[in-house]
FIFI-483183 format. One record per residue: residue in one letter; x negated, y, z of N, C-alpha, C, CB in turn. Coordinates in steps of 0.2 Angstrom, whole numbers, plus 2048, in hexadecimal, padded with zeros to 3 digits. Glycine has a CB too. Layout:
AXYZXYZXYZXYZ
...
This chain:
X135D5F6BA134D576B9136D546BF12DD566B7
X134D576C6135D556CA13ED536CC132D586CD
X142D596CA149D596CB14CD526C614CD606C9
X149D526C014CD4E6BB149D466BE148D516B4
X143D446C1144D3E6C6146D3F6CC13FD3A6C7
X147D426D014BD426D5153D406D314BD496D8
X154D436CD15AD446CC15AD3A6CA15CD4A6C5
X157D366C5157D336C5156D2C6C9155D356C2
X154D2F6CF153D2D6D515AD2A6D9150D326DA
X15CD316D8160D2E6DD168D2B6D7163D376E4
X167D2D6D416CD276CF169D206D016CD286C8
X166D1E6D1163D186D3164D146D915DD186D4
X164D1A6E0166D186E7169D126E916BD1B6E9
X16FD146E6175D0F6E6173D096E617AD106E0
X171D066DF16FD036DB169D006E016ED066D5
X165D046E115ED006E8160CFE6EF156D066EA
X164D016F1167D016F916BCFB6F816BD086FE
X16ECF96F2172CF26F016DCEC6ED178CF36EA
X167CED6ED164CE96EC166CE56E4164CE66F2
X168CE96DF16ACE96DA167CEA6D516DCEC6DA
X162CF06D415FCF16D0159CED6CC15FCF66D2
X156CEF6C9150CE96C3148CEC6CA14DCF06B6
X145CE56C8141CE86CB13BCED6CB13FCE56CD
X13CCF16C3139CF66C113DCFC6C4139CF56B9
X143CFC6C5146CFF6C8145D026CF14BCFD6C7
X144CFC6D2143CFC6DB13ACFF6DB144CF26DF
X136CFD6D612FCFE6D712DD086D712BCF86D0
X134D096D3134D106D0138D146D6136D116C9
X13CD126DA13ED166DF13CD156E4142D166E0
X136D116E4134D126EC12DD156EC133D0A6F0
X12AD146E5123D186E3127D216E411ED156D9
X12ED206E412ED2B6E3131D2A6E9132D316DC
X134D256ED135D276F412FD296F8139D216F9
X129D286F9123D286FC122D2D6FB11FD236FA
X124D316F7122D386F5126D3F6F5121D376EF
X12ED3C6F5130D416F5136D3F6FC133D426ED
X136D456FF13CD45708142D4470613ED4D70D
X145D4970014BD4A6FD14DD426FF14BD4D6F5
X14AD3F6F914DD396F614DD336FA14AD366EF
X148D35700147D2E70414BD3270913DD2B708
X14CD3870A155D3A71015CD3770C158D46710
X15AD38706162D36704165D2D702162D3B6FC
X15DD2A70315DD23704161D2270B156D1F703
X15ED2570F15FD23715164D2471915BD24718
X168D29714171D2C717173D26712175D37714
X173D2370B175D1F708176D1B70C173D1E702
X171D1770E170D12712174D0F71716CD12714
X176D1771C178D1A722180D17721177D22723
X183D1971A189D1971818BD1471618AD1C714
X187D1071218BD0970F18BD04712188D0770A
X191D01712193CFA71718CCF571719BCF5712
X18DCF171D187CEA720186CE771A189CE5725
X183CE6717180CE0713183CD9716176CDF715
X185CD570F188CCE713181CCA71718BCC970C
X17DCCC717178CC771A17ACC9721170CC8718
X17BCD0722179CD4728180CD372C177CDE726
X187CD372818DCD172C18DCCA72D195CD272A
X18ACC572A18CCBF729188CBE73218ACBB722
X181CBF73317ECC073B181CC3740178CC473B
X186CC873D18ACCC74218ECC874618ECD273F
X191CC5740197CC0741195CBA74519ACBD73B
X190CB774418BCB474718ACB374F186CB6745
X189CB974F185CBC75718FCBD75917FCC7757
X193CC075619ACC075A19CCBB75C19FCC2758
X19CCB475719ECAD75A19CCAA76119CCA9756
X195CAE75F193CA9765194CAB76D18CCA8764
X195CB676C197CB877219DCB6772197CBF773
X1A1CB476E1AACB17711A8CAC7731B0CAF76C
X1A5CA676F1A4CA07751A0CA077D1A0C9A771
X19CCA477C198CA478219DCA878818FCA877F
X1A0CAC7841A9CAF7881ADCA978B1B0CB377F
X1AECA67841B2CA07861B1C9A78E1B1C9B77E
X1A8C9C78A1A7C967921A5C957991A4C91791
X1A6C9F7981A4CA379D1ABCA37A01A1CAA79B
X1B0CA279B1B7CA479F1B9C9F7A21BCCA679C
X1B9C977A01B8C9279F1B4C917A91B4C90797
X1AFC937A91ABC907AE1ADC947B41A3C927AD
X1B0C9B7B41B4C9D7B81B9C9D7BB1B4C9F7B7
X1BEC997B61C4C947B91C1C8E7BD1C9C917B5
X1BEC8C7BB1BAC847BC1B9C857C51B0C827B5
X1B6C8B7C41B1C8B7CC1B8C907CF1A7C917CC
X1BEC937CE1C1C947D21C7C907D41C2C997D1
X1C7C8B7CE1CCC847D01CAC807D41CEC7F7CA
X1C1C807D41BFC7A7D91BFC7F7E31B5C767D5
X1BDC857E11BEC897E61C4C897E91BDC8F7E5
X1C7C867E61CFC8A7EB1D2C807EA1D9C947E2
X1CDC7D7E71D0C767EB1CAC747F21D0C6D7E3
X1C6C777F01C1C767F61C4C797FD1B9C7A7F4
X1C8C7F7FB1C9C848041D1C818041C9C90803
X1D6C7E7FF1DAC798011D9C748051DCC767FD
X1D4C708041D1C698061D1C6B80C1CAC67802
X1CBC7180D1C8C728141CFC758191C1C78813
X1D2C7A8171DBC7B81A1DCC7381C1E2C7D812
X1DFC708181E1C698191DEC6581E1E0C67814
X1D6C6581D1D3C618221D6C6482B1C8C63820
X1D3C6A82A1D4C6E8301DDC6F8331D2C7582D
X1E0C6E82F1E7C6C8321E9C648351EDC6D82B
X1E4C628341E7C598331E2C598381E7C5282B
X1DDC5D83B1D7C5E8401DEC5F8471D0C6683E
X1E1C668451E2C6884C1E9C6384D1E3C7084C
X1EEC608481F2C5D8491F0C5684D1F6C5D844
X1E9C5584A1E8C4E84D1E2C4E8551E4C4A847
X1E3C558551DFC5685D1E7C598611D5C5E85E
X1E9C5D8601EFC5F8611F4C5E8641F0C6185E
X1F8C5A85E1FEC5885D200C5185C1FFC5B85A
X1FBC4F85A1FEC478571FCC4385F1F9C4384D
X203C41862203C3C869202C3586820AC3B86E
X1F8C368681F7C2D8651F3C2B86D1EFC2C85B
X1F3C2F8711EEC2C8761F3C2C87D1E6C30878
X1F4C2487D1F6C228851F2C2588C1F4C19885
X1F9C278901F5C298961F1C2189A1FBC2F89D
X1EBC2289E1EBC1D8A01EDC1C8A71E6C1C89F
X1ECC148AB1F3C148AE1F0C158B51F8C0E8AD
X1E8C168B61E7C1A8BC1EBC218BD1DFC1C8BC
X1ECC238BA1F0C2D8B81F9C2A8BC1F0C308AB
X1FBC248BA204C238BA206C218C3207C1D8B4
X20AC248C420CC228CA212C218CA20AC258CF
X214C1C8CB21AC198CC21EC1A8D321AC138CB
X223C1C8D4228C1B8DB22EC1D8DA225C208E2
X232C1A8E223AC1C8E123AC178DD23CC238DE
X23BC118DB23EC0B8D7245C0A8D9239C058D9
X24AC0A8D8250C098DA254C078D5252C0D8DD
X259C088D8260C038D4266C078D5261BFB8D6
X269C0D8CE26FC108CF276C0E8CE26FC138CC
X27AC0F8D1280C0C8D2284C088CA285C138D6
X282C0C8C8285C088BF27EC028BC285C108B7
X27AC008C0276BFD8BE26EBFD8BC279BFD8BC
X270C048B8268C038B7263C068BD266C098AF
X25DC068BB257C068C0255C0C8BF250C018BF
X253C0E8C1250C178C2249C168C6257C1E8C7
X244C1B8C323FC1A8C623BC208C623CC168C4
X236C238C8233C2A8C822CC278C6232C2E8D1
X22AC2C8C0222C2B8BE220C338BF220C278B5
X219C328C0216C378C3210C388C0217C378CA
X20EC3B8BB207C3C8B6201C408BD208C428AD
X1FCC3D8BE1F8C3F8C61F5C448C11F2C388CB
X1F3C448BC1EDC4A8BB1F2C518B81E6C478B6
X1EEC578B71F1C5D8B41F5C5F8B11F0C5F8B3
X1F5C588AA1F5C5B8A21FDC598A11F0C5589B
X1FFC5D89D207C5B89A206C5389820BC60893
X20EC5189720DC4B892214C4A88D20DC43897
X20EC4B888215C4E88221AC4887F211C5287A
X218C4288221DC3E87C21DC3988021BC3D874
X224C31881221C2C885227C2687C226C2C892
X224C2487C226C1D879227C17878223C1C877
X228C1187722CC0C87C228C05877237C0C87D
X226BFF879225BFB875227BF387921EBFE872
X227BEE876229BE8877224BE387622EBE7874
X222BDC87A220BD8876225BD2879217BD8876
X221BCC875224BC6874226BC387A222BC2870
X224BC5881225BC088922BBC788C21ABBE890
X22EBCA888234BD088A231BD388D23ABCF88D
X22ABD688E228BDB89322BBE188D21EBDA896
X22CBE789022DBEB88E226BF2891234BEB890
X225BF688C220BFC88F222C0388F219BFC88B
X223C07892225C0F89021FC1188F228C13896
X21CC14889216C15889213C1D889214C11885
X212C2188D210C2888D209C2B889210C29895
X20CC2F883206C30880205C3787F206C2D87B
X1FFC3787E1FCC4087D1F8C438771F7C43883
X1F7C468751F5C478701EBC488741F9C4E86B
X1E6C4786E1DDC4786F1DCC4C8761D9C4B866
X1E0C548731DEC598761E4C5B87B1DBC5E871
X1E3C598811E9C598861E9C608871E9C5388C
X1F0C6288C1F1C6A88C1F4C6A8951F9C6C885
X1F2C6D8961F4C7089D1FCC7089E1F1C7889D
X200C6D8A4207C6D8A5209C768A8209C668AA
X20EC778A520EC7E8A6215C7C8AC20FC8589E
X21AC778AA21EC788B021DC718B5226C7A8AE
X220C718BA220C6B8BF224C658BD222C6C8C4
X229C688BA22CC608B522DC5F8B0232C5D8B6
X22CC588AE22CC568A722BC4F8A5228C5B8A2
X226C4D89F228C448A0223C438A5228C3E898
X21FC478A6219C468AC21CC468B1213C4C8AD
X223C488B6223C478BB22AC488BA21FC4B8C0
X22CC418B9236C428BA238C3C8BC23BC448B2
X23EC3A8BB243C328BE244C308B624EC348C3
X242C298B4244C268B0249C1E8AE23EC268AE
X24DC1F8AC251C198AC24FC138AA257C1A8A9
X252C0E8AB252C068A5258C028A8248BFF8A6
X25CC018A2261BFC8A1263BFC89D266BFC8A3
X269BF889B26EBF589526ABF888D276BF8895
X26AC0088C266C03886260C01886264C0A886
X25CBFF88A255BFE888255BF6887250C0288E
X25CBF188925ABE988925EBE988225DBE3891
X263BEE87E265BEF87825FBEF873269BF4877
X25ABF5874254BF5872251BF2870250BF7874
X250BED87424DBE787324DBE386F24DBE4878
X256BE2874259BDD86A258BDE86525FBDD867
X257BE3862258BE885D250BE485B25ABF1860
X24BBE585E244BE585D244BDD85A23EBE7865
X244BDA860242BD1860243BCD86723ABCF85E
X248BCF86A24CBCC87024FBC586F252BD1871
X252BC486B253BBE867258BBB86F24ABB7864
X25CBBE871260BBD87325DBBE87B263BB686F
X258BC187E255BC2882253BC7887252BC1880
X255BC788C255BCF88F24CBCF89325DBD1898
X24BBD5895248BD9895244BD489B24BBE0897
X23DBD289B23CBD18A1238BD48A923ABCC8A0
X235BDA8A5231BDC8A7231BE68A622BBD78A4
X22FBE78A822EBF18A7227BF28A9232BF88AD
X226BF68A721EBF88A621DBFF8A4219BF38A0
X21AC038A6218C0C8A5212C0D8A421AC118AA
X212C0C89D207C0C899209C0A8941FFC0589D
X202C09891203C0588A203BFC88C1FCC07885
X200BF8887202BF288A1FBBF088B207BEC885
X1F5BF588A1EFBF188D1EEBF38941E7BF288A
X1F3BF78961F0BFD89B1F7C0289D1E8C02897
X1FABFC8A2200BFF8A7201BFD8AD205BFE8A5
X207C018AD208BFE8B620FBFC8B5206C058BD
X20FBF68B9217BF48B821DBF98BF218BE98B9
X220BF78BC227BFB8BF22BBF68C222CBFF8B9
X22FBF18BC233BEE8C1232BE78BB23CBF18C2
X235BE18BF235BDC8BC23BBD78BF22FBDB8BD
X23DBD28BB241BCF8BB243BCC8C2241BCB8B6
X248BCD8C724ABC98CC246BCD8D2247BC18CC
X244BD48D1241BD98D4248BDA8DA23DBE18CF
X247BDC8E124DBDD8E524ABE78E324CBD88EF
X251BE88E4250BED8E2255BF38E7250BEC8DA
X253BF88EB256BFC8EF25CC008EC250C008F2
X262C028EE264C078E8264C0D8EA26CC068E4
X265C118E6261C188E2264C1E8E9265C1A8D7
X261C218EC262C258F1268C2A8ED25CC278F4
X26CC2E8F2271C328EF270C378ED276C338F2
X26AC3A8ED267C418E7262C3E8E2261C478EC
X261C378E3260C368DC264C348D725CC328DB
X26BC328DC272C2D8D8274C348D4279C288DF
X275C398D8278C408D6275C428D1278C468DC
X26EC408D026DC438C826FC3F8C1266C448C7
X271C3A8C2272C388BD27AC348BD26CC358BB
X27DC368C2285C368C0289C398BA288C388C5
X28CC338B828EC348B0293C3B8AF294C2C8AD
């Protein structure tokens, strides 16, 4: 009797592990699973075998969407923080270049005109004036500039960048012979001369120089080792 519901049993299986069957049916295979190993082992290899219940993939599917989005905005947050990282260590590059170019390199600061010494003022045989400037303290001077205003004073103006540098040789615009004539009273025109020459020379800026020569100045000419250097 026992083989003949067993047997019965497990033709039923199918039918209970699909949730299929009557529920006289289910009430009768679970009162002889409780009892018999056979039939409650072979439920449980059934079980083992048959595809997820739609309830059970439809959760699966569930739970995968949400690991793709939670993928999605993981990946998402990862560009986000390495786009802003690599504009943050740009920025800071950037800052730090325009730091050293602007302590460095950029000739925004006039020497002042305790530091300039002027001598040797003279007058070369073709005309222009020649003059020696002499920077008194140690530092190179990397750049000199020129500027005008409206009474024709003219300025050469000598500038250095924030972080000044140590002269490594003995000549340069710190300590050499500088001219002024015809080019520089063209200059002028050029600027706002309005038909006006030059009246005045000055070596600084225009709050803070020292003049050189000025209009109606008597003027010594240019000894013959200074004339020698700058014969045409």
């Amino acid at each position: 009797m026992k083989d003949t519901t067993c047997d019965i049993v497990k033709d039923l299986l199918p039918l209970y592990a699909d949730e299929v069957c009557s529920p006289a049916s289910r009430r009768f295979v679970e009162d002889h699973i409780t009892k018999c190993d056979d039939c409650r082992m072979a439920l449980a290899e059934l079980e083992a075998a048959l595809p997820l219940s739609p309830s059970v993939l439809e959760s699966n599917s569930r739970e995968g969407s949400g690991l793709r989005s939670l993928s999605k905005v993981w990946g998402r947050s990862k560009m986000m923080a390495f786009t802003k990282g690599a504009v943050i260590t740009v920025s800071i590059f950037a800052v730090l270049v325009s730091g050293y170019i602007g302590l460095f390199q950029w000739n925004i600061r006039p020497v002042p005109s305790d530091m300039i010494e002027i001598s040797d003022v003279s007058r070369l045989s073709d005309g222009r004036i020649v003059y020696h400037v002499s920077i008194k303290d140690e530092y190179d001077l990397n750049r000199t500039s020129f500027e005008f205003d409206e009474n024709g004073n003219m300025y050469i103006v000598p500038l250095r960048p924030v972080v000044k540098k140590k002269k490594i040789v003995d000549v340069g615009l710190f300590n050499m012979y500088y001219t002024f004539g015809e080019g520089e009273n063209n200059a002028y025109q050029l600027n706002d001369g309005n038909g006006r020459e030059i009246e005045a020379l000055y070596f600084g800026s225009k709050k803070d120089s020292v003049l050189v020569w000025k209009k109606g100045m008597e003027l010594p000419p240019a000894s013959a080792e200074v004339e020698a250097n700058f014969v045409q």
